[in-house]
N, C-alpha and C positions, 0 to 999 in steps of 0.2 A: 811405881813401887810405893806401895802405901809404911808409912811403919807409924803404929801407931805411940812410940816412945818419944817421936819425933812431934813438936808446936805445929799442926798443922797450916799455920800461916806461914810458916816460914820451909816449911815443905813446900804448899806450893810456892811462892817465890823463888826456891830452888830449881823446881822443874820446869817453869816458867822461862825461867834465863836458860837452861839448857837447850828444852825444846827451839827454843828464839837462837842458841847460837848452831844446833844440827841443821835450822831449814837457813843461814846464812841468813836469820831478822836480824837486822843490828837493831833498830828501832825500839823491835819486839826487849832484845837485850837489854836496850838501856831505860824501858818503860819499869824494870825491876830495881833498878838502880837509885839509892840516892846521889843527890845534885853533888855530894865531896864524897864522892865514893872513893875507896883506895884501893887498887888492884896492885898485886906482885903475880911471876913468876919465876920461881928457882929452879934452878937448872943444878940436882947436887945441891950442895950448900951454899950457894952463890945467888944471888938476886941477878938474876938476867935483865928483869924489863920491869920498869914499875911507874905508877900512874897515878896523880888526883888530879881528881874530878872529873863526871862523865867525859866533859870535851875528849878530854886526853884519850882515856880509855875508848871512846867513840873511833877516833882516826888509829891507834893500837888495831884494834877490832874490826876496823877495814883493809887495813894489809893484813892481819892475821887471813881476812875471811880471801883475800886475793890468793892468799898461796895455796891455797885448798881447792882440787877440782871437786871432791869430795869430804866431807868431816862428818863424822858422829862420835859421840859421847855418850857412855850407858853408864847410870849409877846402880854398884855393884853391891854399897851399904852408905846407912848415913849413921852418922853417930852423933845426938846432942850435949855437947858439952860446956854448961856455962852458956853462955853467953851467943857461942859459937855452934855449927850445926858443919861436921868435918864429912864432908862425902870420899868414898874411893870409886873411882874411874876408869873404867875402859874405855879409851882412846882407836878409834880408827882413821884414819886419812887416807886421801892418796896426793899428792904435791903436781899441782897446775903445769908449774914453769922450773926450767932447771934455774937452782939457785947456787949462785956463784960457790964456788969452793964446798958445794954440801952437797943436796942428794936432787938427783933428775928427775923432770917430770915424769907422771906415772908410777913414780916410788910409792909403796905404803910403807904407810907409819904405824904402828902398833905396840902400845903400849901401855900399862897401869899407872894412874897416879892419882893425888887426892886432892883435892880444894876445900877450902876452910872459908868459910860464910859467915858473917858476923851482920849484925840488924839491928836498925836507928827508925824508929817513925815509918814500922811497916813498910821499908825499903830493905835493901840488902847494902850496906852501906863499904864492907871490904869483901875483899875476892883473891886468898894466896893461893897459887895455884903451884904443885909440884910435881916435877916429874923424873 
C-alpha cells in the first residue's frame, strides 16, 4: 500500500515489521526496531502487555509467534500524524494450541485494530498496538 502523504522511510519500516511479523521473522521484526524500543498492547482501555527494549519485546514476540498456527496482518490505511504514523489492521489468525480458559486450537481470530509507530534515528522506536 503505497500512500503517498505518508514519509516514505517510515512507510517502509512499517511494512518491513509487518511483512517480518505475517512470515513469523522475529529477527526480520526486530532488524526495524530501535535498541529502547517501547511496545504496548491494549485490550479496551487497559494496557494488557507492555515492553522496553528489543530483548523484552523479542521473547513477547516469540510466545506471541507460538500461539499462532497461522497470522496475518493487512494495512487497511495509514495516517501520518506528527511525529507518529497510526495504521488500521486487519487481523487474521488461526490459534496453534488450546489455551487455558480461552479459545482451542484451530480457532480463528478475526478482527480490526490500529497501531501507532513512532521513529528515532530511522528506527521504529514505539509500537501501541489496539484491539
Amino acid at each position: 500500500m503505497t500512500n503517498p502523504a505518508i514519509d516514505p522511510a517510515r512507510q517502509a519500516l512499517i511494512e518491513a515489521y509487518i511483512d517480518a511479523y505475517n512470515r513469523f521473522d522475529i529477527e526480520g521484526m526486530l532488524a526495524t526496531l530501535s535498541d529502547d524500543v517501547r511496545f504496548e498492547h491494549h485490550s479496551g482501555d487497559e494496557v494488557s502487555v507492555a515492553t522496553d527494549g528489543k530483548a523484552d519485546l523479542e521473547k513477547l514476540a516469540r510466545v506471541g509467534a507460538a500461539m499462532f498456527a497461522s497470522r496475518h496482518q493487512s494495512v487497511v490505511a495509514l495516517v501520518e500524524e506528527g511525529d507518529t504514523v497510526a495504521a488500521t489492521i486487519d487481523f487474521h489468525g488461526e490459534i496453534a494450541e488450546d489455551i487455558p480458559d480461552g479459545p482451542r486450537a484451530g480457532t480463528v481470530v478475526e478482527m480490526r485494530g490500529s497501531s501507532e509507530f513512532a521513529f528515532s534515528g530511522g528506527r521504529i522506536c514505539r509500537v501501541v498496538d489496539k484491539a
